[in-house]
C-alpha positions in Angstrom: 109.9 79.7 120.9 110.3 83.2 122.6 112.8 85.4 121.2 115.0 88.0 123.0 116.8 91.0 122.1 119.7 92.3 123.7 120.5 96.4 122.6 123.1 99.3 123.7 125.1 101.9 121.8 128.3 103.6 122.2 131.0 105.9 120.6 133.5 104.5 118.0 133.7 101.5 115.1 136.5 99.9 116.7 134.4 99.8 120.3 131.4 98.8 119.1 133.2 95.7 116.4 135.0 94.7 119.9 131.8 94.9 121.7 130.4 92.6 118.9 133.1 90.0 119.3 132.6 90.1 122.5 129.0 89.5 123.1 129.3 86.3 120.5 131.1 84.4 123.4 128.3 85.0 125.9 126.5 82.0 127.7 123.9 81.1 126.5 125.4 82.1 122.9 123.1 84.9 121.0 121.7 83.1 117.6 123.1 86.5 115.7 124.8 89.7 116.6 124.8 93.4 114.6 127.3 96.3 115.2 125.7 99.3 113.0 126.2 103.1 112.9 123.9 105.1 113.8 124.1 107.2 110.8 122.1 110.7 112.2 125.7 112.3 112.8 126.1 111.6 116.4 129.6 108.8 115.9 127.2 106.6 117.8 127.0 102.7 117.1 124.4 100.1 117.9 125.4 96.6 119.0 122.7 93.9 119.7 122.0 90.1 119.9 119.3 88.1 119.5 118.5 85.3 121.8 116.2 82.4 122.1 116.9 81.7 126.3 117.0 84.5 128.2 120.5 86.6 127.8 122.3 86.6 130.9 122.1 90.5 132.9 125.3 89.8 134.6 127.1 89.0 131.9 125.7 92.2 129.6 126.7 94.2 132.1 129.8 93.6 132.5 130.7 93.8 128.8 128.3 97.6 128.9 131.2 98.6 131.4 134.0 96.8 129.9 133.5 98.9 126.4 131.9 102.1 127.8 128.5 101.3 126.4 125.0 102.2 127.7 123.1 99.4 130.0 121.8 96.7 127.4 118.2 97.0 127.0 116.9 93.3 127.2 113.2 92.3 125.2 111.4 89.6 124.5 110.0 89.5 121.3 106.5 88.2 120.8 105.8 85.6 118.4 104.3 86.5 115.4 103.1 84.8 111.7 105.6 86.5 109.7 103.9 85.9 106.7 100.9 86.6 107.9 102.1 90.3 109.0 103.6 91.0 106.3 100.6 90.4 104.2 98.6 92.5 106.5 100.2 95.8 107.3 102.3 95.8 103.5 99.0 96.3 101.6 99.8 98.0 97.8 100.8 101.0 97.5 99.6 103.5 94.8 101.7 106.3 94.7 99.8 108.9 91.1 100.1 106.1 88.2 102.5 103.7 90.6 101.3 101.1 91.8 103.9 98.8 94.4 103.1 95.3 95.9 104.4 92.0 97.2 103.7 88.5 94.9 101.1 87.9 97.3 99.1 90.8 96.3 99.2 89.9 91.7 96.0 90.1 91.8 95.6 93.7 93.1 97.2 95.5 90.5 95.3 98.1 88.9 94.8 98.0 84.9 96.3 101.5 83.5 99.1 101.2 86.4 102.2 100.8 86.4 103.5 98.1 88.8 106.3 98.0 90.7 107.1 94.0 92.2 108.9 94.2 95.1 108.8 91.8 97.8 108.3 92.7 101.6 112.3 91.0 102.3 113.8 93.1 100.0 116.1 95.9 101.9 115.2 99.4 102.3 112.3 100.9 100.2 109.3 98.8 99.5 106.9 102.3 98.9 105.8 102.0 102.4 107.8 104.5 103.9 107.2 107.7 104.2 110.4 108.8 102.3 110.1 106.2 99.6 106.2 106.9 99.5 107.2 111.0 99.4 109.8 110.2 96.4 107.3 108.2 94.1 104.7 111.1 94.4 107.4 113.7 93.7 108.1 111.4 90.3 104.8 111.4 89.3 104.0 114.8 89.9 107.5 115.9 87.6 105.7 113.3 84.8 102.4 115.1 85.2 104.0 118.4 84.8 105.4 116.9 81.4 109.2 116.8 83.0 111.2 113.9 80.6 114.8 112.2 81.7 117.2 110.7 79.5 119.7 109.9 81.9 119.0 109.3 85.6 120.5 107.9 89.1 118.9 107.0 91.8 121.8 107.2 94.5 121.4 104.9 97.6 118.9 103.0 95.7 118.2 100.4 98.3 115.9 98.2 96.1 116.1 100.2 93.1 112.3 100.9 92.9 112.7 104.8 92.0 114.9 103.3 89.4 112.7 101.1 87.9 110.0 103.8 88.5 111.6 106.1 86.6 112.8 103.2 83.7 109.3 102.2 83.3 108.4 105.9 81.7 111.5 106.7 80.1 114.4 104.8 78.5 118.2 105.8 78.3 120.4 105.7 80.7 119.2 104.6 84.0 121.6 103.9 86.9 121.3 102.9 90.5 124.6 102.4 93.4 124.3 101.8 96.4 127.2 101.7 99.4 125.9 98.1 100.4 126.4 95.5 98.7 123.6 93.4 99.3 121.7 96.4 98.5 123.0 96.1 95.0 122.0 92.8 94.9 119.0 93.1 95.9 118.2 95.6 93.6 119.3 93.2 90.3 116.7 90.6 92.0 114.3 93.0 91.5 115.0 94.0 88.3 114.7 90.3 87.5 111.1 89.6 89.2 110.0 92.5 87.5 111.0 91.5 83.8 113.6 94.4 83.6 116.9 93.1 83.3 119.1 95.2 81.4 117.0 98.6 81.9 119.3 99.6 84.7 122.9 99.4 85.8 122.9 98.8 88.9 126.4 99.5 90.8 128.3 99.6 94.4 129.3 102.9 95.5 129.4 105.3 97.9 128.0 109.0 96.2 129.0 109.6 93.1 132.7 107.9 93.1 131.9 105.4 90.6 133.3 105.4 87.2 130.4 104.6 85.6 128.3 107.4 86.8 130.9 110.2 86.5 130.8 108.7 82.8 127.4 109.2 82.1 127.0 112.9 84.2 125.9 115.0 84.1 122.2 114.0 85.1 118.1 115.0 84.2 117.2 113.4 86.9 119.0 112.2 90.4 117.2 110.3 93.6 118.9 110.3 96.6 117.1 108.8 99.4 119.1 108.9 102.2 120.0 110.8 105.5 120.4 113.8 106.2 124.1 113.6 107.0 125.2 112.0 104.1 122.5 113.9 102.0 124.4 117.1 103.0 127.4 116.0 102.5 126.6 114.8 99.0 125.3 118.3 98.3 128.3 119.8 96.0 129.0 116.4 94.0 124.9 115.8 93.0 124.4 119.4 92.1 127.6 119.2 90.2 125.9 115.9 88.4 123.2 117.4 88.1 122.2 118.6 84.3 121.2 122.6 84.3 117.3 122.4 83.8 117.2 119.1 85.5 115.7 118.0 89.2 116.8 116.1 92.2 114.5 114.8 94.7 115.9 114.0 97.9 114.3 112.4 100.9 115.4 110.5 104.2 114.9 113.8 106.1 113.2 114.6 109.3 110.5 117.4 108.8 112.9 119.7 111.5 115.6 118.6 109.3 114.4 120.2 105.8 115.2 123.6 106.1 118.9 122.7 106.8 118.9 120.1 103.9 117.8 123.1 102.0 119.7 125.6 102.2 122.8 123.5 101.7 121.5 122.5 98.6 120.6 126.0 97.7 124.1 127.7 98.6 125.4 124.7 95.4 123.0 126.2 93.0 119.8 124.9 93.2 116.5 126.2 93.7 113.3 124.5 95.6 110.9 123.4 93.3 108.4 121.4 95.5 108.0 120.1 99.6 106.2 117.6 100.7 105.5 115.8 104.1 104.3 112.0 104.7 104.3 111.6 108.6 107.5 113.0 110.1 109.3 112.8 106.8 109.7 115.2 104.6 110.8 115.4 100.6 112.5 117.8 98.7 112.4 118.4 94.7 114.8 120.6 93.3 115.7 122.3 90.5 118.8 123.2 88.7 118.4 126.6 86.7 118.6 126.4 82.9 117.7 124.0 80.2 118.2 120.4 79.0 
């Protein structure tokens, strides 16, 4: 059965939600519909369908001109083994002495590794991102260079995987939030499938604002893989939770967006302690002057 997207964007939550609404009564009906913001700073927000007949052109139109939107762009999906791709294009990923797959792939895993379970489904941040990939390397390289945490967030965690990175080397106090709820869930599941319950607190919240992490600030180690919007304007409160002597490594930024990542971070008192690039993404390690 084919399956059709339908996709615009446009300025403003309350526009796009009524754009949502709206595109719910269409003939023939859309089997789901998303309204999300495009978070690169821009106040855009994209609102799509899916469909399995043909959307209706006439229709899209009019509700693009009724709410101010760009023409929908319609496509037909091909149809694809799931399974099958996921399998193929998530192979492992070894990342120094990390070593990430999906159930599928038990029987791959390295002996003197450390694995990392986390399934292909699992929200943002299965290692085979670029940004991910980038922060995983920047652990292992801190580990190499004889770096220790005690306490540690992982901010935005997504599935928690630089959590349990970092809470399969070190224990103490190991916490990951994330804005999304589902996220947070998520991140618990995997904790589960990977025999960790209890090694990290996993929490919703948006930064730092969060009892439980201004209780156990401030921080050896923090992850934040995000975007550069938010990552900037996070920049006073995670240098603030951030233990003199201790690192942050930041990713979810552009390579052209570095520099400007940077030198925000700089101007709240810390210093850049490595750069890398995967592909167009780039990640940051810093470090905050003095000693644990």
């Amino acid at each position: 059965m084919p399956t059709y997207t339908a996709l615009t964007t446009l300025t403003g939550k309350t526009a796009a939600e009524g754009l949502g609404e709206a595109m719910e009564r269409l003939t023939p009906e859309p089997t789901g519909v998303g309204v999300f913001e495009v978070e690169d700073g821009s106040g855009l927000w994209e609102v799509g369908g899916y469909f399995t007949a043909t959307p209706d052109d006439t229709a899209l139109a009019v509700l693009a001109a009724a709410f101010d939107a760009k023409p929908f762009v319609v496509s037909e999906l091909p149809e694809t083994d799931w399974v099958a791709h996921v399998r193929r294009e998530l192979a492992p990923v070894e990342a120094g002495r990390f070593f990430v797959y999906g159930s599928h792939d038990a029987d791959k895993v390295p002996e003197g590794s450390i694995p990392l379970l986390i399934e292909a489904a699992m929200a943002f941040g299965t290692g085979h991102h670029g940004t991910t990939l980038g922060c995983l390397r920047a652990l292992d390289r801190l580990i190499e260079e004889g770096f220790e945490a005690r306490t540690v967030a992982d901010i935005g965690c997504g599935t928690a995987v630089l959590a349990m990175a970092a809470a399969r080397v070190w224990q103490g106090d190991i916490l990951a939030s994330d804005i999304d709820e589902v996220a947070v869930d998520v991140a618990e599941a995997n904790l589960r499938a990977n025999g960790m319950d209890g090694a990290i607190r996993c929490l919703e919240a948006a930064g730092f604002d969060h009892p439980d992490l201004k209780a156990h600030a401030p921080y050896d180690l923090i992850f934040a893989n995000i975007l550069k919007g938010p990552l900037v304007a996070l920049a006073p409160d995670l240098t603030e939770n951030l233990r003199p002597g201790g690192y942050a490594i930041l990713s979810g930024i552009l390579n052209e967006q570095a520099d400007d990542v940077l030198s925000v971070y700089v101007q709240n008192g810390t210093n850049l302690h490595a750069r890398n690039m995967i592909g167009e993404w780039t990640t940051l390690v810093l470090h905050k002057e003095g000693a644990i």
